[in-house]
C-alpha positions, 0 to 999 in steps of 0.5 A, a space after each residue: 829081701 835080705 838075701 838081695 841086700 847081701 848079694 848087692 853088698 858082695 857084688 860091690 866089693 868083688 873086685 877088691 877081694 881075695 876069692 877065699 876072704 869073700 867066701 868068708 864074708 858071704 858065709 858070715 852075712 848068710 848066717 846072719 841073714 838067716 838069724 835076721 829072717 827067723 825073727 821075721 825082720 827085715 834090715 831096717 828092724 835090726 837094732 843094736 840089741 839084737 845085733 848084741 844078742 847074735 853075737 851072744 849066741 855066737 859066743 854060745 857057739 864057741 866060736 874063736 874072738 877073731 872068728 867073731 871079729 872077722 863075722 862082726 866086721 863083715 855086718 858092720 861093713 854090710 850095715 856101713 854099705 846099706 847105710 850109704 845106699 840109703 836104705 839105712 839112716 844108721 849102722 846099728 852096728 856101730 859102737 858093738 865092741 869087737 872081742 879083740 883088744 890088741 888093736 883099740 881104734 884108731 885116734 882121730 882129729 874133728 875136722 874144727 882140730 884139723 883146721 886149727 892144726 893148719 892154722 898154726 903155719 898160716 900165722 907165720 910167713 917164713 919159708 919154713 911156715 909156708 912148707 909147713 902148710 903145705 905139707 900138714 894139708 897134703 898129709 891130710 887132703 891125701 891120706 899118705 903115710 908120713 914115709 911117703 910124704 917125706 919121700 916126695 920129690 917136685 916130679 911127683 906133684 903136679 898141680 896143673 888144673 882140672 886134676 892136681 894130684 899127687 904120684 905116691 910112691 907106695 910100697 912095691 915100688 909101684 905109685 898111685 896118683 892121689 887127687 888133692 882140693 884147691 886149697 891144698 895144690 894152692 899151698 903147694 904151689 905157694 911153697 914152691 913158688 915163694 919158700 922152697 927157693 929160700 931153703 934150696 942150698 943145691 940146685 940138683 936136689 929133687 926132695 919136695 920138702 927140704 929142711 933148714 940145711 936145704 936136704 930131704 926132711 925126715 920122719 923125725 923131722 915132719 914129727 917134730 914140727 906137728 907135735 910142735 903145731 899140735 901143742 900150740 893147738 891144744 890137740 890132745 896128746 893122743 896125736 901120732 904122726 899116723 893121726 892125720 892119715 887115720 883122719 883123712 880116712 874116717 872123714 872120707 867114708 863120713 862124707 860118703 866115700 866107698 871102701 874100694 877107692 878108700 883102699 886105693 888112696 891109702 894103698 891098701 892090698 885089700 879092704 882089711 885094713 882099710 874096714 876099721 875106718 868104718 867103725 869111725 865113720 859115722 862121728 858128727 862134725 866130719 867132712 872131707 874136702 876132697 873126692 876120690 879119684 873118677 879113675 
């Protein structure tokens, strides 16, 4: 039986990793199964006691910290999979500490401090507000990095129904279409309609969002105006530009979502980066109104 569970586990994530990374991730879980069924267990029996208790006799072992990280990421993953397969009510893996300290987690908003930083613009109606919506909730609704959004020209967005979405422009000059709900095309649509025109100074200037002179709005710029937002919403100084991203990725795979079309809206090469969030996953009071791309 466990030996089925990570067979279907590997077969999920073949086409998103590298050959060698997944021969290293069926090594790690084999060797864990093998530790599971000499106790006579199955998966649901895995607890956090004996998960610290594997990972004890790995330390005896003297594996190296980042050996020991990749082979708890790899049962973490498989335990976030089974998780959302049903088999599981929880990841008993969750909250087992990594030996690595150099990359603490990610800090994420609660879905009730995202709505709270969205609300801020919506109590105002200049065209510099309406921008502000609708920048902060595409951020959020899709998961983009800062660079990217700021990057937005008016050919990227198309808000056309049943599918608005987003042409990221990711790295390697290569782009990703990126679906976004209603309410945030709304916005957008709002801003371009009723706001941007009032910024607008050149009329051959293609940037979506435009500051106050009318030109492309910068990093430093977007930063600025959500540390603002953020302190009028009493959001805790743990906030970066990046929060927003981190959030959109750890409510996704809360609400359900798989690692592969997680990778795919962030712009991950691969599924490294992206295995973090499920550590995050699993926090209470998180959803996402969005779905992933059915492409």
């Amino acid at each position: 039986m466990t030996e089925n569970a990570v067979t279907q586990f590997l077969e999920s994530l073949a086409q998103e990793k590298a050959a060698n990374t997944l021969a290293a991730y069926q090594n790690d879980l084999t060797q864990f199964a093998a530790y599971v069924e000499k106790l006579d267990l199955s998966w649901s029996s895995v607890d956090k006691s004996l998960i610290s208790s594997y990972v004890l006799s790995l330390k005896e072992r003297n594996y190296a910290p980042a050996t020991l990280d990749r082979k708890m990421a790899a049962v973490r993953s498989f335990f976030h999979f089974l998780r959302r397969q049903g088999i599981l009510a929880e990841n008993p893996a969750q909250g087992i500490p990594l030996e690595l300290k150099e990359k603490p987690l990610p800090h994420i908003l609660s879905v009730r401090e995202v709505d709270e930083l969205l609300e801020q613009p919506a109590r105002r109606s200049t065209p510099e507000a309406m921008r502000d919506r609708a920048m902060i909730g595409l951020l959020y609704a899709t998961g983009m990095r800062v660079g990217e959004l700021v990057s937005l020209n008016i050919a990227d967005i198309n808000l056309q129904p049943p599918y608005p979405h987003v042409g990221c422009p990711s790295r390697g000059n290569r782009k990703r279409d990126i679906p976004m709900p209603p309410e945030t095309a709304q916005a957008l649509e709002d801003y371009l309609t009723l706001a941007r025109p009032r910024l607008l100074r050149q009329e051959d200037e293609a940037a979506l969002f435009l500051n106050r002179l009318g030109e492309r709005l910068t990093r430093q710029g977007f930063w600025l105006i959500v540390k603002g937002y953020a302190k009028a919403a009493q959001i805790g100084s743990g906030m970066t530009p990046h929060t927003l991203r981190h959030s959109f990725a750890a409510h996704m795979l809360s609400q359900g979502g798989d690692l592969r079309s997680l990778q795919a809206l962030l712009g991950h090469a691969s599924t490294t980066s992206t295995l973090i969030y499920t550590q995050l996953a699993d926090e209470k009071n998180m959803a996402l109104k969005i779905k992933p791309n059915p492409d």
